[in-house]
N, C-alpha and C positions, 0 to 999 in steps of 0.2 A: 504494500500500500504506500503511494509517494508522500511526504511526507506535509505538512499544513503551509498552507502559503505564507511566507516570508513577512513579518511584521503581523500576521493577523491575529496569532496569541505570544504573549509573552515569555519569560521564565518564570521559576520560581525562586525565591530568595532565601538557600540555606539557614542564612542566620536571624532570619528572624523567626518568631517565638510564633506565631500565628500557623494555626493548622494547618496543614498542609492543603485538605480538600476547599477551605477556606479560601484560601491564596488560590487555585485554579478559577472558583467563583467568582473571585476578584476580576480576575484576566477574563473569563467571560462577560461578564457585567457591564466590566470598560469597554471589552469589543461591541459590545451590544449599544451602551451609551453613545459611542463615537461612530455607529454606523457600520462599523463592519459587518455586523449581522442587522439585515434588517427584519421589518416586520416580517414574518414568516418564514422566514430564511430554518433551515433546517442547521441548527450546532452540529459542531464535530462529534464523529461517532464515539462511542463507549472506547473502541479501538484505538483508532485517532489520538484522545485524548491520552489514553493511557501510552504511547508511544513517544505522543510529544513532551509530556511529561515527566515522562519514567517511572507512575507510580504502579501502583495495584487500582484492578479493575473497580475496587470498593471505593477506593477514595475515587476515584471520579463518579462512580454511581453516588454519592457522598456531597458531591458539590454541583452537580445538575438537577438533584433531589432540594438541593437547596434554592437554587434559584427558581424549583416550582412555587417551593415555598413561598418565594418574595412573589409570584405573579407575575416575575420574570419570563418565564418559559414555561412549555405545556409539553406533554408527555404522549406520544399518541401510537400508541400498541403497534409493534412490529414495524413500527418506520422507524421513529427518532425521537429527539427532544427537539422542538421548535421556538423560533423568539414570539412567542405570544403578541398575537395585533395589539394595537392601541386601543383605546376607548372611542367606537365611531358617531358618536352621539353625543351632540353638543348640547346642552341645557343648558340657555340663556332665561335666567330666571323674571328681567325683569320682562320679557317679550315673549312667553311661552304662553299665558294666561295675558292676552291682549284681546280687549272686546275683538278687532277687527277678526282675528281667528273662528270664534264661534260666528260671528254675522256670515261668514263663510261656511258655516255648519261643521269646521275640522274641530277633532282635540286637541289639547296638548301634543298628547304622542303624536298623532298623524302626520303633527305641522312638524313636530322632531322629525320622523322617520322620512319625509319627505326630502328635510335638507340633509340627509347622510345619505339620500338615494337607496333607502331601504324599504324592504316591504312590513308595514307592519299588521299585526294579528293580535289577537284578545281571546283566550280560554281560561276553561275556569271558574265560567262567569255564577254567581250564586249571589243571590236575594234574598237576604228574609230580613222580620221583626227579630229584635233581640231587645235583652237589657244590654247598657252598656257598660266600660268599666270603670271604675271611679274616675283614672284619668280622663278619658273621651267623654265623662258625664260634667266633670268638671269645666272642659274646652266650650260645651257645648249649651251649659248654664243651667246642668242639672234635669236634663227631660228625663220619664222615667222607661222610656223604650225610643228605640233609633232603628231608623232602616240603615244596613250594612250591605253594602256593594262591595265582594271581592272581586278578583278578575286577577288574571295574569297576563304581558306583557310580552310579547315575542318582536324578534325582527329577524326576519329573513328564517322566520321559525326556528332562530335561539330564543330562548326564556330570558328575559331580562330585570323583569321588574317584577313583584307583586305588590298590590293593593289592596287595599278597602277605603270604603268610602264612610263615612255616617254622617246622616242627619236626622235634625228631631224629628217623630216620625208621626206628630203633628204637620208636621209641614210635607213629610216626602209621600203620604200615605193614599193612594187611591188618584197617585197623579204620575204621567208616564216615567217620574222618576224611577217607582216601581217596578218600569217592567224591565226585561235583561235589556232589550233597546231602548236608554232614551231619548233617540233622534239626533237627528245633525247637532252638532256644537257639545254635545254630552251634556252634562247635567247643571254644569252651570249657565247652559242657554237657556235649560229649564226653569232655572231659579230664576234668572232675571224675567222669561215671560212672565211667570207669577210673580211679578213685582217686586222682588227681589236684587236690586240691583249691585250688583258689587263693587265694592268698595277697595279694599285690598284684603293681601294674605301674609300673615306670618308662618315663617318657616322655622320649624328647629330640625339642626341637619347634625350628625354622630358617626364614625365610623366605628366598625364593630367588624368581630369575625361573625360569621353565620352559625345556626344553629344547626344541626343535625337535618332538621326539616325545609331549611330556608334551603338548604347544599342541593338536598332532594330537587324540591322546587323548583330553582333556576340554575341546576344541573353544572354546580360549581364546580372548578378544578381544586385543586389544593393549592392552599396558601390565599386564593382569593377573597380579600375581605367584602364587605357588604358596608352602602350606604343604606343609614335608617334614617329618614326625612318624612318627619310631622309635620302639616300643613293646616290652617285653620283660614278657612274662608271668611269673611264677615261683611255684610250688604252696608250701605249708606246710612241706615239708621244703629248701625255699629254690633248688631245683632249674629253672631257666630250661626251661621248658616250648615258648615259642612266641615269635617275633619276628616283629613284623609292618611291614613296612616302607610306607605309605603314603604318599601326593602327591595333594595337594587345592588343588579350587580356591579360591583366597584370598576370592573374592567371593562364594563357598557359604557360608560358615561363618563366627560368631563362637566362638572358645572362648574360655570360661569356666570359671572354677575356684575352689572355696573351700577357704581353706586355715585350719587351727588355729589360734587364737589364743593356744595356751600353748606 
């Protein structure tokens, strides 16, 4: 096997004190930083590494195991380890939820998946009355039952995001908010028809690793953490309309946001 192209990985540095499989991670990491590997670009083999290296087959399973960990790279059966895409999904927060989107009857997602030229899909979808929890009852000024709208979030048929939705269910109850379709613009075109009109939203944004079930759900790699972003709608007369509690995958999405400068 000829041996890795010249300048494309490093050496290793004897005398320093840092593990050895560490120090290969390193020299990947940078390769990857600086472009040498790009997106998708398949890392040097098991072989490869262990060649240019000089170690044992473990330490390099050892430091490509690690950079799955960081999110770095993905592992994919009987090929290789690949440099994991970037996040294709921009979320511009203060123009995602812009009247002129729904007067277009799009969602949020739609109007996302539109500019990354992706297709996007909704399963999942389940409606019902519940109570809610003390936090979402709190958000939402203490009603004693919500309608909850889950759904999950695909593009290009990956799973990206899940959701739910709640509102008092005085307000969402026996109006198309109910049904799995609420029509063009989704459910905050339906609030505003019912007079409702929106005002703004605050956001509480966390990252976190996934749970066991979140992993399931939107069929995470290892090491991939998850964005958890809480969202509280609230109309012109300052009334908290809808809380949406959302878990996304960290490696779907960049968000972005501009903020005033006075």
């Amino acid at each position: 096997m000829p041996p890795l192209a010249s300048g494309l990985l490093g050496a290793l540095d004897p005398t320093s004190d840092r593990a050895v499989f560490r120090q290969i991670a390193d020299q990947l990491r940078e390769a990857i930083d600086k472009g040498r590997f790009r997106e998708g670009d398949k890392l040097p083999s098991e072989t490869e590494l262990v060649e240019h290296f000089g170690v044992s087959r473990m330490t390099v399973r050892n430091a490509l195991s690690l950079l799955q960990q960081e999110g770095l790279a993905v592992s994919e059966h009987g090929k290789g380890v690949y440099v994991r895409p970037r996040p294709p999904v921009r979320r511009l927060a203060s123009d995602r939820f812009a009247r002129r989107h729904r007067d277009q009857g799009k969602s949020a997602f739609t109007v996302e998946a539109e500019a990354a030229g992706s297709r996007p899909e909704v399963d999942g979808l389940e409606v019902k009355e519940e109570r809610p929890s003390p936090d979402i009852s709190a958000r939402l000024g203490s009603p004693r039952k919500v309608l909850a709208r889950r759904r999950r979030y695909l593009l290009d048929g990956r799973p990206v995001e899940f959701a739910t939705s709640y509102l008092p269910l005085d307000l969402a109850r026996n109006t198309p908010i109910a049904q799995p379709n609420p029509g063009p613009g989704g459910i905050y075109a339906r609030l505003e028809e019912m007079g409702h009109r929106l005002d703004h939203f605050d956001e509480e944004i966390r990252a976190r690793m996934p749970t066991p079930a979140e992993v399931r759900t939107l069929r995470l790699a290892s090491g991939v953490p998850v964005i958890h972003l809480v969202r509280t709608a609230y109309d012109v007369d300052g009334r908290a309309v809808e809380v949406c509690d959302t878990v996304m995958a960290a490696d779907a999405y960049v968000l972005a946001y501009q903020l005033p400068a006075t």
